[in-house]
PyMOL Python script that loads the backbone (N, CA, C, O; Angstrom):
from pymol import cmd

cmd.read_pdbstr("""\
ATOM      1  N   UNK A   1      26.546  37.393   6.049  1.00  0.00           N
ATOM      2  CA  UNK A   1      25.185  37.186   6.525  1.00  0.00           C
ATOM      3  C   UNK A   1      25.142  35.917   7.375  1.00  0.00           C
ATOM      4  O   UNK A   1      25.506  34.784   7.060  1.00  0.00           O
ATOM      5  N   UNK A   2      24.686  36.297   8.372  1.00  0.00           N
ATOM      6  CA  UNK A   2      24.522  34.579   9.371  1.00  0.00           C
ATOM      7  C   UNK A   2      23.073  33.956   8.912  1.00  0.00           C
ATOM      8  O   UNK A   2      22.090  34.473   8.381  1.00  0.00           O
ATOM      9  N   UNK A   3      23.432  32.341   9.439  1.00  0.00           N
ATOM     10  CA  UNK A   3      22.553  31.653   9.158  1.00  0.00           C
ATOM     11  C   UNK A   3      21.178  31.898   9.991  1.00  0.00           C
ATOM     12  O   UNK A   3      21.216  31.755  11.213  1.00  0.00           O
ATOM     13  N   UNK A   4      19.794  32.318   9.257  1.00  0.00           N
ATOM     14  CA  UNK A   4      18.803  32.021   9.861  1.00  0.00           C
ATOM     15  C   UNK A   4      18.294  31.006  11.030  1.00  0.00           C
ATOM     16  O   UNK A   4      18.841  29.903  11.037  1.00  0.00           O
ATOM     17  N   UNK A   5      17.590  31.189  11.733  1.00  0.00           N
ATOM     18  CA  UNK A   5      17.100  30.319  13.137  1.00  0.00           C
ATOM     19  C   UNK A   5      15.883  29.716  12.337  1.00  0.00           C
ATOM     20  O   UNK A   5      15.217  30.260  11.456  1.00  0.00           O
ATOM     21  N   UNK A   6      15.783  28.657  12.784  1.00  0.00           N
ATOM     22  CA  UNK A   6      14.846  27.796  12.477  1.00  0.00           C
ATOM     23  C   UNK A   6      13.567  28.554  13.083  1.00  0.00           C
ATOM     24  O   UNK A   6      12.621  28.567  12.294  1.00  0.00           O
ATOM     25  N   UNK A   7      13.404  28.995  13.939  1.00  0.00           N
ATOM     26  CA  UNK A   7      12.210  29.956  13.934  1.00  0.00           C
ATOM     27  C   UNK A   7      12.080  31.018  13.188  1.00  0.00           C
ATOM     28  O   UNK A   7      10.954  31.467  12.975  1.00  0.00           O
ATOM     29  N   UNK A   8      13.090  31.548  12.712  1.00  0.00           N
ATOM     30  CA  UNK A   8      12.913  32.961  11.736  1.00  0.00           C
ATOM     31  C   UNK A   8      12.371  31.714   9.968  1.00  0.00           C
ATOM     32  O   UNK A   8      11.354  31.762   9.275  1.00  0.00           O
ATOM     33  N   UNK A   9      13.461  30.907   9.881  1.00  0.00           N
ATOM     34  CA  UNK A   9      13.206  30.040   8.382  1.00  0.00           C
ATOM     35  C   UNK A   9      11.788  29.658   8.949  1.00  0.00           C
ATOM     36  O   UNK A   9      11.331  30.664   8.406  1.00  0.00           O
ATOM     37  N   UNK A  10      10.703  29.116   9.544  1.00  0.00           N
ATOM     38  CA  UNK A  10       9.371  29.263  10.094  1.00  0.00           C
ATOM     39  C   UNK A  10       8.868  29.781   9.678  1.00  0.00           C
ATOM     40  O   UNK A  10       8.215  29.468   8.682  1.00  0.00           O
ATOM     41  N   UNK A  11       8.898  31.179  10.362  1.00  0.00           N
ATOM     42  CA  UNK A  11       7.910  33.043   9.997  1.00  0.00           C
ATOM     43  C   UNK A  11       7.914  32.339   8.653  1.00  0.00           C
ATOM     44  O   UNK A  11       7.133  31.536   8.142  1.00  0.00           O
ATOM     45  N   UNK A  12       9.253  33.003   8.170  1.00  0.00           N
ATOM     46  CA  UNK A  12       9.304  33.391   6.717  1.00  0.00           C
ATOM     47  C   UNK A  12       8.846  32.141   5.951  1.00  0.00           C
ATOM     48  O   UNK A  12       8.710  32.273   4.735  1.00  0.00           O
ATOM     49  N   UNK A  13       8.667  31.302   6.339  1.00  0.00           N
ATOM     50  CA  UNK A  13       7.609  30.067   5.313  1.00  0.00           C
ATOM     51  C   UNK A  13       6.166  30.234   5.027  1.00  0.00           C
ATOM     52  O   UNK A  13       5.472  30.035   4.030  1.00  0.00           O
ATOM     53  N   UNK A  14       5.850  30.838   6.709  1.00  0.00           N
ATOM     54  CA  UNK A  14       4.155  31.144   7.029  1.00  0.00           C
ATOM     55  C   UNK A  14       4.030  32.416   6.040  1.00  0.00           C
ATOM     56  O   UNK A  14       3.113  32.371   5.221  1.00  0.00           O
ATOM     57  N   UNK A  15       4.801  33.445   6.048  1.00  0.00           N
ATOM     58  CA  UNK A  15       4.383  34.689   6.145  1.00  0.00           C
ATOM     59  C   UNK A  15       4.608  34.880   4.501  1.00  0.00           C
ATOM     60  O   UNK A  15       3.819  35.557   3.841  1.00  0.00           O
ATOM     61  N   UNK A  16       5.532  34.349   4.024  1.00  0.00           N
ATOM     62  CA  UNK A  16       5.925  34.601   2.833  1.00  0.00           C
ATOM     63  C   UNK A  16       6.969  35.382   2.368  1.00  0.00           C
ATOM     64  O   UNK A  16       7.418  35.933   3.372  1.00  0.00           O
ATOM     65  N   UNK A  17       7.669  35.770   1.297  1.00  0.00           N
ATOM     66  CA  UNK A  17       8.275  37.043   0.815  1.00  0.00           C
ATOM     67  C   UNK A  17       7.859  38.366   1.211  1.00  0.00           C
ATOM     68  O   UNK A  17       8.250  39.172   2.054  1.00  0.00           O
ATOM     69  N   UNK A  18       6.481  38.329  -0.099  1.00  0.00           N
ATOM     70  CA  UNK A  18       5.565  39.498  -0.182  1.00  0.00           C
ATOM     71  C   UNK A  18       5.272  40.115   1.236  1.00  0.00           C
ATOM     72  O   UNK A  18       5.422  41.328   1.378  1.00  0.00           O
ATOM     73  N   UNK A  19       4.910  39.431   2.165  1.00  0.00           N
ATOM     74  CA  UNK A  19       4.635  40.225   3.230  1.00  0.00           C
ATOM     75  C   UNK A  19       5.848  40.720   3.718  1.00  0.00           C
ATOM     76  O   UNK A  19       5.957  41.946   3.717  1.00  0.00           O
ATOM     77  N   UNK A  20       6.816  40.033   4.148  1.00  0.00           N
ATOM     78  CA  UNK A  20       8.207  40.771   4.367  1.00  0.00           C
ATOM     79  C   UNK A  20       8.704  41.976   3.535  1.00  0.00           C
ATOM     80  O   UNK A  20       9.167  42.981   4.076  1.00  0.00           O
ATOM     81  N   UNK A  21       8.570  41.810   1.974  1.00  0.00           N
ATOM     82  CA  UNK A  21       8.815  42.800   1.617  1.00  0.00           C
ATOM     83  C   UNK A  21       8.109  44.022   1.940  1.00  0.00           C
ATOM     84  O   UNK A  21       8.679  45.044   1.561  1.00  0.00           O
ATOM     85  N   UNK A  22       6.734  44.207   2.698  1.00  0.00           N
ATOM     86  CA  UNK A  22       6.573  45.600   2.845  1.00  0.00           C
ATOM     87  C   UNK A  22       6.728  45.982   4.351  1.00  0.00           C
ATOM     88  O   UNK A  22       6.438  47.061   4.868  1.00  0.00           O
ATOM     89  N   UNK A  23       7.227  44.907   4.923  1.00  0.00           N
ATOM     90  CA  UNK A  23       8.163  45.226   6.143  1.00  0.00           C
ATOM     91  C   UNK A  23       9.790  45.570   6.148  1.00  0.00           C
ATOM     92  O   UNK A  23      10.381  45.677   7.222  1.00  0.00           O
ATOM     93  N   UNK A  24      10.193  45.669   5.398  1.00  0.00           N
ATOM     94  CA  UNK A  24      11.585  45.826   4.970  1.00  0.00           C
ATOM     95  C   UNK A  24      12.371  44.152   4.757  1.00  0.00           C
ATOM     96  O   UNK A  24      13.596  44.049   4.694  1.00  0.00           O
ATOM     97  N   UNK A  25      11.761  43.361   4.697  1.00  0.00           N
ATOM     98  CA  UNK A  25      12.492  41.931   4.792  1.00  0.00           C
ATOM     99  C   UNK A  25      12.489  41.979   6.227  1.00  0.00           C
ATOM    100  O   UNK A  25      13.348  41.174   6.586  1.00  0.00           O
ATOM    101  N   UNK A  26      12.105  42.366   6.949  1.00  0.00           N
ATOM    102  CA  UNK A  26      12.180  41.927   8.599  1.00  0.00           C
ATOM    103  C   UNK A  26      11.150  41.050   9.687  1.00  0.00           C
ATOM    104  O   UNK A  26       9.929  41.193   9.746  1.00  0.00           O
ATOM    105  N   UNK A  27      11.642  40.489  10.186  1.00  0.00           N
ATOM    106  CA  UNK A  27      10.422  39.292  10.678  1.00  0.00           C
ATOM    107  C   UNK A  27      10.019  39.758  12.109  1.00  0.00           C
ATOM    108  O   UNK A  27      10.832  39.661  13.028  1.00  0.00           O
ATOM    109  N   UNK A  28       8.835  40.235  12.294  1.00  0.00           N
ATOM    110  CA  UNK A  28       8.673  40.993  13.694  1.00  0.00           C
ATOM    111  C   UNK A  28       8.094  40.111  14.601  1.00  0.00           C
ATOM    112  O   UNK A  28       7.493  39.151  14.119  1.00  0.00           O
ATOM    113  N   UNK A  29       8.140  40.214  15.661  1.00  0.00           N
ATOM    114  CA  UNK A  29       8.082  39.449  17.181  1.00  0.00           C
ATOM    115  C   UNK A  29       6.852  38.505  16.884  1.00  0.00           C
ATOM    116  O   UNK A  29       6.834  37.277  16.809  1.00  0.00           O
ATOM    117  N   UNK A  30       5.934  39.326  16.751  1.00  0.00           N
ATOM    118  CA  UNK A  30       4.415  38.158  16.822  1.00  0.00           C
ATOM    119  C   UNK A  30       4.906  37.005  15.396  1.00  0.00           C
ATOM    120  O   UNK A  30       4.674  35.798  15.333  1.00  0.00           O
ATOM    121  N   UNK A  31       5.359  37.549  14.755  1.00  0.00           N
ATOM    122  CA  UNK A  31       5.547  36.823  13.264  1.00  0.00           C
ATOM    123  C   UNK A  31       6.556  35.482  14.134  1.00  0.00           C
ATOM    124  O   UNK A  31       6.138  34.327  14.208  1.00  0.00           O
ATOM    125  N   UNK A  32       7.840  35.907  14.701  1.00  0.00           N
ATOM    126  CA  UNK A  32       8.812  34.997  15.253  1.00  0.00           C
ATOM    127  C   UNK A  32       7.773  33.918  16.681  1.00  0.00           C
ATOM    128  O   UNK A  32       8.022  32.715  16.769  1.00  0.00           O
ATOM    129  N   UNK A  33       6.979  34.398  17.387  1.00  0.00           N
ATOM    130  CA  UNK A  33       6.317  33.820  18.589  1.00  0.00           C
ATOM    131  C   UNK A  33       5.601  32.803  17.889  1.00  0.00           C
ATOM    132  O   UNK A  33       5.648  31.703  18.440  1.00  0.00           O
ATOM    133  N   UNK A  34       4.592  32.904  16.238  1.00  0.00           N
ATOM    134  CA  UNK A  34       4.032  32.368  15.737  1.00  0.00           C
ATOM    135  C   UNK A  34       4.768  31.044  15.393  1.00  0.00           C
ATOM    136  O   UNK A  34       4.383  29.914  15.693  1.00  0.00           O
ATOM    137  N   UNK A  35       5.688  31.317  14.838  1.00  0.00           N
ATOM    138  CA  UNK A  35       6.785  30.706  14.400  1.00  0.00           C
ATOM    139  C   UNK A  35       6.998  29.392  15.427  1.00  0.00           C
ATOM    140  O   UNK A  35       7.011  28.205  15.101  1.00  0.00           O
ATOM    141  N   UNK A  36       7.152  29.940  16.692  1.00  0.00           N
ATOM    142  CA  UNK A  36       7.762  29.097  17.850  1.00  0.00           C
ATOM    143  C   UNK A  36       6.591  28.283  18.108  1.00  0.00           C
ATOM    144  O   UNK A  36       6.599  27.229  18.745  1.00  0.00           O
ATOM    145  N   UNK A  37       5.580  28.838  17.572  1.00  0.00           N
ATOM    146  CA  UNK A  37       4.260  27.966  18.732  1.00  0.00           C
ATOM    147  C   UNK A  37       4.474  26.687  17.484  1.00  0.00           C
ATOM    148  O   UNK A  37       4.730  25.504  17.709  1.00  0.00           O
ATOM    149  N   UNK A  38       4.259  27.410  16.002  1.00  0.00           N
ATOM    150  CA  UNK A  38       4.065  26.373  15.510  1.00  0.00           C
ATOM    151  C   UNK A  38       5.238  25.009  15.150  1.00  0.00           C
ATOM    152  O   UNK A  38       4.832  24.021  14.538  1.00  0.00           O
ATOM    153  N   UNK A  39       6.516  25.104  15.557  1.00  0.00           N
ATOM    154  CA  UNK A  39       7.438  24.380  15.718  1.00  0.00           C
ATOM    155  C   UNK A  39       7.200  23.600  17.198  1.00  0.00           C
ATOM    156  O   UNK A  39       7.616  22.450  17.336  1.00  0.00           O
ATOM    157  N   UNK A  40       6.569  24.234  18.189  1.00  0.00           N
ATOM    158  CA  UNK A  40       6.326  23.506  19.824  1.00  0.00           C
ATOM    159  C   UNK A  40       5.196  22.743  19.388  1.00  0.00           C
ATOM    160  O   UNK A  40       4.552  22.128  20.238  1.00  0.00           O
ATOM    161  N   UNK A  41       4.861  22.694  18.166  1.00  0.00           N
ATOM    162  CA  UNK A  41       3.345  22.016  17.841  1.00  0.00           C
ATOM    163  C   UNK A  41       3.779  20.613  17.315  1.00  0.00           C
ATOM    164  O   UNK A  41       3.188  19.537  17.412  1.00  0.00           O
ATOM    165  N   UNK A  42       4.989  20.924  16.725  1.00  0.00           N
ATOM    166  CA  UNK A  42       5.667  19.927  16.151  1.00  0.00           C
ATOM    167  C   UNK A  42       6.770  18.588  16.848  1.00  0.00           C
ATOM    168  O   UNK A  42       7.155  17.519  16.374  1.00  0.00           O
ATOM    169  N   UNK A  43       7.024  19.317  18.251  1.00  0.00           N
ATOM    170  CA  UNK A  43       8.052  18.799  19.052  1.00  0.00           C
ATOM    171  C   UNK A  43       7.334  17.714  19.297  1.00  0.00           C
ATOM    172  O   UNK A  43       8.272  16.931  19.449  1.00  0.00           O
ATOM    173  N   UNK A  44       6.465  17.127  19.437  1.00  0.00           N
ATOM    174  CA  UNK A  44       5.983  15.525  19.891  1.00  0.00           C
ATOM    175  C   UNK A  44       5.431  15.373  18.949  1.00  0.00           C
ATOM    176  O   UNK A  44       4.434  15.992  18.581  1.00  0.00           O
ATOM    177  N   UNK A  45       6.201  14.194  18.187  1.00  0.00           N
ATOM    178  CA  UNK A  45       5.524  13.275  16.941  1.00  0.00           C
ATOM    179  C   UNK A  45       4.380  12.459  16.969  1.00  0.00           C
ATOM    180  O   UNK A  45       4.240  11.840  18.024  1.00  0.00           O
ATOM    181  N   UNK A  46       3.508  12.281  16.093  1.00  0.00           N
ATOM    182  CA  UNK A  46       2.399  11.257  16.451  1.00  0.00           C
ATOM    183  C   UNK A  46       3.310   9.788  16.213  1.00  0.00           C
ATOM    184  O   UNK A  46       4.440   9.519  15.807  1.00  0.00           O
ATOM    185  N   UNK A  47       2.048   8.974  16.745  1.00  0.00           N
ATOM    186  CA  UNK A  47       2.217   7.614  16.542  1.00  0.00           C
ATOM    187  C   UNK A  47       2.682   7.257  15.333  1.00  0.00           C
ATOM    188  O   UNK A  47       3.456   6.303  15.253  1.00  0.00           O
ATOM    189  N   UNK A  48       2.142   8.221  13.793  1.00  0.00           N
ATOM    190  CA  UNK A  48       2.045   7.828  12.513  1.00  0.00           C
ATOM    191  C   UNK A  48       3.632   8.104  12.248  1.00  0.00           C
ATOM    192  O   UNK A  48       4.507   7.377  11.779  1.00  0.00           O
ATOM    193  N   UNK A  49       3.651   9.258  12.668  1.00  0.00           N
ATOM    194  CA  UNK A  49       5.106   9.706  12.016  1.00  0.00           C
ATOM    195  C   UNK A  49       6.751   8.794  12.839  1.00  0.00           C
ATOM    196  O   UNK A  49       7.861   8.618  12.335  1.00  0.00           O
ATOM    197  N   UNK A  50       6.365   8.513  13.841  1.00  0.00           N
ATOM    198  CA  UNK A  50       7.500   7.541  14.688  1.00  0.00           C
ATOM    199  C   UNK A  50       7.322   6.149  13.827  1.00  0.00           C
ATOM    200  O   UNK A  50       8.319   5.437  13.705  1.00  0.00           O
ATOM    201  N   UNK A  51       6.249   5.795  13.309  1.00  0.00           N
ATOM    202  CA  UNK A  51       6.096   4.528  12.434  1.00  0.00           C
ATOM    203  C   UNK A  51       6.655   4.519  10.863  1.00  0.00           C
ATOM    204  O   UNK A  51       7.159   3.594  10.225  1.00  0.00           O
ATOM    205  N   UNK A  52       6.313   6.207  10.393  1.00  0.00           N
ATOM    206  CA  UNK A  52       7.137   6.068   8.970  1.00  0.00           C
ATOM    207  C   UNK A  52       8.542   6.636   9.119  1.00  0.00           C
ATOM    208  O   UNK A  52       9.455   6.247   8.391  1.00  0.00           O
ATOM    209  N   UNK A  53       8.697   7.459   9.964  1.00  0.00           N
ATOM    210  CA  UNK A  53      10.303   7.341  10.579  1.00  0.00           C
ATOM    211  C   UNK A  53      11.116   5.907  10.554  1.00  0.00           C
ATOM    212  O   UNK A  53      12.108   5.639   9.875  1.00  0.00           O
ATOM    213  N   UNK A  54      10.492   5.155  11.385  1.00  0.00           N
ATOM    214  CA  UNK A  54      11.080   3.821  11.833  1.00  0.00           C
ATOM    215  C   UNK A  54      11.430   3.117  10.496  1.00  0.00           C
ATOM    216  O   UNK A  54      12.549   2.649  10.288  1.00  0.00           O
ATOM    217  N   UNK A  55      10.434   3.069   9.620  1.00  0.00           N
ATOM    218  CA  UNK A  55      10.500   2.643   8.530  1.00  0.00           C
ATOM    219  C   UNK A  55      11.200   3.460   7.386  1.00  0.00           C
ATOM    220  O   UNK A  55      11.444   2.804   6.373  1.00  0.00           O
ATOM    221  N   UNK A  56      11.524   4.646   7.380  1.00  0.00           N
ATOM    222  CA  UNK A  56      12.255   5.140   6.478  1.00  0.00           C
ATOM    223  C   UNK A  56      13.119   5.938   6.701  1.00  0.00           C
ATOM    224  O   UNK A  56      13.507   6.821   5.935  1.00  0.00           O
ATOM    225  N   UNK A  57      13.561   5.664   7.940  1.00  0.00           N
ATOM    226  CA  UNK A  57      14.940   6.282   8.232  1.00  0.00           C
ATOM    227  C   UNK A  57      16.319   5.572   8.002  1.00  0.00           C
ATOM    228  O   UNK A  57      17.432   6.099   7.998  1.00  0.00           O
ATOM    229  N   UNK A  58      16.043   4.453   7.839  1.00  0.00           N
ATOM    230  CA  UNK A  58      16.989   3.512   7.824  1.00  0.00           C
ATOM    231  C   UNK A  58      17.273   3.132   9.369  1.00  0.00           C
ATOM    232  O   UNK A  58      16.667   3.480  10.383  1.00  0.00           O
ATOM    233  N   UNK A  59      18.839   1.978   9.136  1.00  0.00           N
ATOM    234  CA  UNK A  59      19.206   1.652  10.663  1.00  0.00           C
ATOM    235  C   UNK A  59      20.051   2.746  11.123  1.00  0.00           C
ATOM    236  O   UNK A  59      20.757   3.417  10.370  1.00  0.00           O
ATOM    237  N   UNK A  60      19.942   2.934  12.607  1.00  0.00           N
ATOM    238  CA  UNK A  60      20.796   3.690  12.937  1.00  0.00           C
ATOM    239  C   UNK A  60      20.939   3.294  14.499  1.00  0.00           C
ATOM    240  O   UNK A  60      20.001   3.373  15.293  1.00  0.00           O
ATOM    241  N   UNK A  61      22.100   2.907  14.792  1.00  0.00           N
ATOM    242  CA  UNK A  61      22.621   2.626  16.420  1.00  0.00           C
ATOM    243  C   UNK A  61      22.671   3.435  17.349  1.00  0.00           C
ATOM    244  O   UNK A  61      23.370   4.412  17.616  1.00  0.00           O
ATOM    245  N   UNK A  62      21.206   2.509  18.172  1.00  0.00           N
ATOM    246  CA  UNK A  62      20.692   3.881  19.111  1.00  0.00           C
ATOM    247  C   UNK A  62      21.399   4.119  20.216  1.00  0.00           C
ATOM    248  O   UNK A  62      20.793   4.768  21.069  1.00  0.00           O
ATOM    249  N   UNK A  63      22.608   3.763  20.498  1.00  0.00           N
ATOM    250  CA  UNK A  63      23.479   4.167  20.972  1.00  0.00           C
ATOM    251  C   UNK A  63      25.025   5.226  20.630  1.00  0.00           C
ATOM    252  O   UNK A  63      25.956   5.482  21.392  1.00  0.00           O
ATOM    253  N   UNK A  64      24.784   5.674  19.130  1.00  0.00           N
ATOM    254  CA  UNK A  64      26.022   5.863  18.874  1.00  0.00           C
ATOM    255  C   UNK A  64      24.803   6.866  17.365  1.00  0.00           C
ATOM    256  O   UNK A  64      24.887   6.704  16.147  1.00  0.00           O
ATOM    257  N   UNK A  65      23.872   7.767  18.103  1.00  0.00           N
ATOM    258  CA  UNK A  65      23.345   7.915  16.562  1.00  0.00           C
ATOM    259  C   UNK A  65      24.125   9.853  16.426  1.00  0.00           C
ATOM    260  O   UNK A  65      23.978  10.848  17.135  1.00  0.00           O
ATOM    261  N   UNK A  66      24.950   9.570  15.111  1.00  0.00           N
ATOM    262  CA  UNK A  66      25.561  10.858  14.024  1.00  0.00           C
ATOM    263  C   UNK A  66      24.513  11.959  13.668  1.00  0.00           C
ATOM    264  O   UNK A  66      23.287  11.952  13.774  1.00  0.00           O
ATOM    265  N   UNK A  67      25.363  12.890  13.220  1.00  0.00           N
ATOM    266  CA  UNK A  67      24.406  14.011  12.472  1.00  0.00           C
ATOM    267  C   UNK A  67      23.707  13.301  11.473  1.00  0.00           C
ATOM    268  O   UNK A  67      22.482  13.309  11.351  1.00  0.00           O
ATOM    269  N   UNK A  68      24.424  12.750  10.831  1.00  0.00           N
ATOM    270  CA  UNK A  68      23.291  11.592   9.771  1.00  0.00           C
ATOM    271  C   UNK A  68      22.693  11.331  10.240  1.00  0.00           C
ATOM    272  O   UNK A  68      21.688  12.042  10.266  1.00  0.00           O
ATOM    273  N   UNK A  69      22.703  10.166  11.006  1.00  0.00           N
ATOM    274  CA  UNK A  69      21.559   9.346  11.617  1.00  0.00           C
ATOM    275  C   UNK A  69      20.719  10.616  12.067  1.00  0.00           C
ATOM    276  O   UNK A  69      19.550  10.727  11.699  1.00  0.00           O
ATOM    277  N   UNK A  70      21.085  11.194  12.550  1.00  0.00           N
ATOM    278  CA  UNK A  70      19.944  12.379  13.577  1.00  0.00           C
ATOM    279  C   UNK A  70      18.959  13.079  12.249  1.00  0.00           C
ATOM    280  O   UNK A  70      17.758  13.349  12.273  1.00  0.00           O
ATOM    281  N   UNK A  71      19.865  13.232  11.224  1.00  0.00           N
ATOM    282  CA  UNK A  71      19.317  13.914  10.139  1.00  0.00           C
ATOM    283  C   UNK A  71      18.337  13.420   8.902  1.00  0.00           C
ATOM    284  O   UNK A  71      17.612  13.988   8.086  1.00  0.00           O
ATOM    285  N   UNK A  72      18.753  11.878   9.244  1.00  0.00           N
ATOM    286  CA  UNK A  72      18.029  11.319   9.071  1.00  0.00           C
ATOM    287  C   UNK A  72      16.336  10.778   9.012  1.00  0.00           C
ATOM    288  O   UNK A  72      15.550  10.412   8.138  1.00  0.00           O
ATOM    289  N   UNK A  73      16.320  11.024  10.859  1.00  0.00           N
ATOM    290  CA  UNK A  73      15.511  10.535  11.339  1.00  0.00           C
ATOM    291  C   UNK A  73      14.304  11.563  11.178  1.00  0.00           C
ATOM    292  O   UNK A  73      13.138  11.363  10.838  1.00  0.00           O
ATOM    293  N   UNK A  74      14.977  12.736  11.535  1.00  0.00           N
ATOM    294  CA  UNK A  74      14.289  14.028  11.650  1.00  0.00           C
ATOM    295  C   UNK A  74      13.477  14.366  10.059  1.00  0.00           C
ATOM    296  O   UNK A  74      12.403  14.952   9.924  1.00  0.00           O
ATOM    297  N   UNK A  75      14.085  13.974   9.298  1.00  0.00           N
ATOM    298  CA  UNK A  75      13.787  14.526   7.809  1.00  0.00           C
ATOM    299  C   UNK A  75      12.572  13.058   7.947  1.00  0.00           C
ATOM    300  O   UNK A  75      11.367  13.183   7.734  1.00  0.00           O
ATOM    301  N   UNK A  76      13.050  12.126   8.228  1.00  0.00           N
ATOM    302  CA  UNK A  76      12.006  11.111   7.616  1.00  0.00           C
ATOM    303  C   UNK A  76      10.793  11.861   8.635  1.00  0.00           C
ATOM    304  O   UNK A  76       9.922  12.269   7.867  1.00  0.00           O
ATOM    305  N   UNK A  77      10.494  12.123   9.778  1.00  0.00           N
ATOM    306  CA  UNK A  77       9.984  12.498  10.588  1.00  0.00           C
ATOM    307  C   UNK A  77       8.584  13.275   9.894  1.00  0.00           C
ATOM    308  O   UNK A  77       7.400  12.952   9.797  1.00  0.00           O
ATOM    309  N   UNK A  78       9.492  14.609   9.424  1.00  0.00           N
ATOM    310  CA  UNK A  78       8.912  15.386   9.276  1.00  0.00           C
ATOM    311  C   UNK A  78       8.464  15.437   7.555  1.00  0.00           C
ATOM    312  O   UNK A  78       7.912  16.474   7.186  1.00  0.00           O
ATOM    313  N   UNK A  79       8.660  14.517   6.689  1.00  0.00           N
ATOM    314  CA  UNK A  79       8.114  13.990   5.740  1.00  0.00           C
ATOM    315  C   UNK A  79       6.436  13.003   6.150  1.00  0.00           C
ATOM    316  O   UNK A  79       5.299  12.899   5.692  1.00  0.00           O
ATOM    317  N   UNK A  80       7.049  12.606   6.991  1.00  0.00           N
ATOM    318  CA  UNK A  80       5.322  11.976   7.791  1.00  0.00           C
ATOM    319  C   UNK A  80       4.373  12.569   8.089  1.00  0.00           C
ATOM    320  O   UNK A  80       3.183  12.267   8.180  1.00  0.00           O
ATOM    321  N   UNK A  81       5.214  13.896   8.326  1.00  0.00           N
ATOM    322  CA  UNK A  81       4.063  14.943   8.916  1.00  0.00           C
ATOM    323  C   UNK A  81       2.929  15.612   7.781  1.00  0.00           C
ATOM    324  O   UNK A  81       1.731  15.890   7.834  1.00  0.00           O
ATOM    325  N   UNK A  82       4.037  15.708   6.703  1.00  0.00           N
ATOM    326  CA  UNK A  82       4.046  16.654   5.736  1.00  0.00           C
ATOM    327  C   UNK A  82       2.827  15.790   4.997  1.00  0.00           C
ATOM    328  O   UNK A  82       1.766  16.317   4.660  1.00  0.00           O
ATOM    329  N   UNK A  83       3.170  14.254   4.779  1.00  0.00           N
ATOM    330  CA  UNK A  83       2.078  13.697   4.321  1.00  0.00           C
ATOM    331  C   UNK A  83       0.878  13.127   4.734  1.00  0.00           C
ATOM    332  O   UNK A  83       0.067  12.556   4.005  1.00  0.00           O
ATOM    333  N   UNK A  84       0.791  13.323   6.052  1.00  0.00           N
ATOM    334  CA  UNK A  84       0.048  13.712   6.809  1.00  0.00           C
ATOM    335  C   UNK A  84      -0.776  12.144   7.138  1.00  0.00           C
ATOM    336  O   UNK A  84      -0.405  11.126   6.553  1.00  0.00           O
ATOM    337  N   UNK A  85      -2.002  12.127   8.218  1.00  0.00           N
ATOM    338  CA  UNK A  85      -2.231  10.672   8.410  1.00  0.00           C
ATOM    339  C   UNK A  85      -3.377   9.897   8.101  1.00  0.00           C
ATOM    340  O   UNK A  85      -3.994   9.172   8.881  1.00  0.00           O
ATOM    341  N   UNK A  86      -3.659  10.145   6.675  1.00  0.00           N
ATOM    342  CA  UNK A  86      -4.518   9.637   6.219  1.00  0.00           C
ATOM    343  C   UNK A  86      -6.250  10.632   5.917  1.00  0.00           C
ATOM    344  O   UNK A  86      -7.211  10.058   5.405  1.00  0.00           O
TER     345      UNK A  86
END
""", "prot")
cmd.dss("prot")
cmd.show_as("cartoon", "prot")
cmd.util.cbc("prot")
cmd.orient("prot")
């Protein structure tokens, strides 16, 4: 089995199991487009989340930044989001 696309792991967050299951487990086009808008929603961070990033990503050399560092940054990122800005 190959690894899911971050737009299909998307759908299937929005949409759920249950609904897949009475599609056969299959994620159909509008379900995947949904998916994309709401990840393009995500591609520019606010002010809040570049500030708890900065602060809880740790250091990382912005010249020389790793899958860590990248994985880092991104997870703290999107933990900002998640907790949203007040």
């Amino acid at each position: 089995m190959s690894e899911q696309s971050m737009i299909e792991r998307v759908a299937r967050a929005i949409y759920g199991e249950d609904t897949l299951d009475g599609l056969g487990s299959s994620v159909t086009s509008i379900m995947l487009h949904k998916a994309q808008e709401a990840i393009k929603a995500m591609r520019e961070p606010t002010n809040f989340m570049l500030v708890e990033a900065t602060e809880n990503a740790g250091p990382i050399d912005c010249c020389s930044v790793d899958e860590k560092g990248a994985k880092e940054v991104w997870q703290a990122m999107i933990d900002a989001a998640l907790v949203g800005e007040g």
